[in-house]
C-alpha positions, 0 to 999 in steps of 0.5 A: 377893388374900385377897378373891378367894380368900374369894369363890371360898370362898363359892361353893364353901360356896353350892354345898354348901349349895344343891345338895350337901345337896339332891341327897344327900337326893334320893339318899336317897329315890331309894336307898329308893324303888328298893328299897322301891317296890312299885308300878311308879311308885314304881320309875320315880321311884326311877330317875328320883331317882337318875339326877338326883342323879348328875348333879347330883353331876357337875356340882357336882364339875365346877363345884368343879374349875373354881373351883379352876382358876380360883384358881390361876390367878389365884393364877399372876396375882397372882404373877407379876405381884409377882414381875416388878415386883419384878424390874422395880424394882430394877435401874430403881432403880439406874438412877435413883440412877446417873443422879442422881449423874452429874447431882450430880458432873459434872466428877468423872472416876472418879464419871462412870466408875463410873456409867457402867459401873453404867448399862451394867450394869443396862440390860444386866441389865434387858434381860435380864430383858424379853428372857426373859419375851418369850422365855417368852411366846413359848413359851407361846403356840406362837409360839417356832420351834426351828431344829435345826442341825448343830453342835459340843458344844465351840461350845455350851460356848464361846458359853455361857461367853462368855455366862457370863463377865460374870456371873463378874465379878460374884461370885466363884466357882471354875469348871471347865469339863471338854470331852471332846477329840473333837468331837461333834455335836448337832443343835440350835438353838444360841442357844436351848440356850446359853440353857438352858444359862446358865441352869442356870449362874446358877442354880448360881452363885446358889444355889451355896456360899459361895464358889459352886464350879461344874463344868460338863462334858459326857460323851458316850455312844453317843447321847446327849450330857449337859451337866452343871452341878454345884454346891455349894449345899445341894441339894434335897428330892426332893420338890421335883426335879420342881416346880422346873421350874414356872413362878414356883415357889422351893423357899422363897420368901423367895429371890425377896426375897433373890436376882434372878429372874424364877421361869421360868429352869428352866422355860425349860431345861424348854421348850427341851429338850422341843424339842430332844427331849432330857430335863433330869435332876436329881440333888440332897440336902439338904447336897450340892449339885446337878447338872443334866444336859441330855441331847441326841440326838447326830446327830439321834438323838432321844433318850427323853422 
């Protein structure tokens, strides 16, 4: 990576020194035979002069932007390329170590049974993990469709907890869930939109407190309905509300070494809501936690982007 990056410095230095310095020389002599020039031909040249150096300057700062495009996204490459098979290894590795001491105890009945239930656990972790980045390919290629159903806010909530409910038995943490009594009614494509919604629920249990203390609720208004998941964490700089939602972005990234993930949870949140035509709002300070707010048109109204 560190090579790459020098190659595309190189090319950048080749461009300054091959074209930049020669045409603002060229600009030079153009400026002052344009202004200076008595004869007729001397004022062709000048204009002539001038009108190559501009060029010359656009297509160097073109070039310049296509380099830096280039970079990042191998950079983007590079990154996500470490970071799945970060994600990839660990719970493969589990899996193996499993596997070896079910094949070292056999005959043992409590060994066999706890390595049973850590193989069920991480191939369910590990298929998680393979669905959401085919989940995310399939978005970013177009190829993802959205059935927008008439449903219930009090099914989305239930079939989200269901889904959440494995994940809470893993590490302990204070969860309330707060639904208004009424019945209210969304169009969306439910399957899609719990996973958004588990998403935001990981994350907060994730990078909740210690204990993680986690309150998902949803407020109706005239039209539009919010589903809120707040936690305890220590919050956000405001700077960094709006690049959380980038693909493979950690506000630090000793994270991806401390904490599971694949980097495209909120972006995922981000892709389904924009197809829901809803928005996803954060609210966050350093010391006092998080809320996200999903906010969705209530009965097919479309809600402002």
């Amino acid at each position: 990576m560190a090579s790459r990056e020098l190659g595309y410095r190189r090319i950048v230095i080749l461009l300054v020194a091959l074209i930049v310095v020669p045409t603002a020389l060229l600009l030079t002599v153009g400026a002052v035979m344009l202004f200076l020039g008595e004869m007729q031909a001397n004022l062709l040249m000048g204009i002539l002069v001038v009108s190559f150096s501009g060029a010359s300057v656009t297509g160097v700062i073109l070039v310049w932007v296509f380099v830096r495009r280039e970079a990042n996204l191998s950079r983007l490459q590079s990154d996500f390329v470490s970071k799945v098979s970060h994600e990839l290894r660990t719970p493969l590795t589990s899996i193996r170590l499993f596997a070896e001491t079910l094949a070292l105890r056999r005959g043992d009945v409590a060994a066999e049974d706890k390595c049973i239930e850590g193989l069920a656990r991480e191939s369910m972790r590990l298929q998680e993990l393979i669905d959401r980045l085919l989940d995310w390919g399939r978005m970013e290629s177009g190829r993802k469709e959205f059935t927008l159903e008439r449903t219930t806010v009090q099914d989305v909530v239930q079939k989200t907890t269901a889904a959440f409910a494995p994940v809470l038995e893993r590490r302990r943490a204070v969860f309330e869930v707060e639904l208004p009594e009424d019945d209210l009614f969304i169009e969306a494509d439910r399957a899609a939109l719990c996973d958004a919604l588990l998403n935001l629920l990981t994350n907060a249990i994730k990078y909740g407190g210690d204990p993680p203390e986690i309150r998902f609720s949803v407020q109706a208004g005239p039209k539009e309905v919010r589903f809120v998941v707040k936690d305890n964490g220590q919050g956000l700089e405001q700077r960094e509300h709006s690049r959380i939602f980038e693909k493979f972005y950690r506000v630090d990234d000793r994270l991806s070494r401390e904490r599971e993930g694949s980097g495209l949870g909120l972006a995922i949140v981000k892709h389904v809501v924009r197809a829901h035509r809803g928005r996803v709002e954060v609210e966050s300070a350093p010391g006092q936690g998080s809320a996200f707010s999903v906010v969705i048109s209530r009965k097919g109204e479309h809600a402002d982007a």
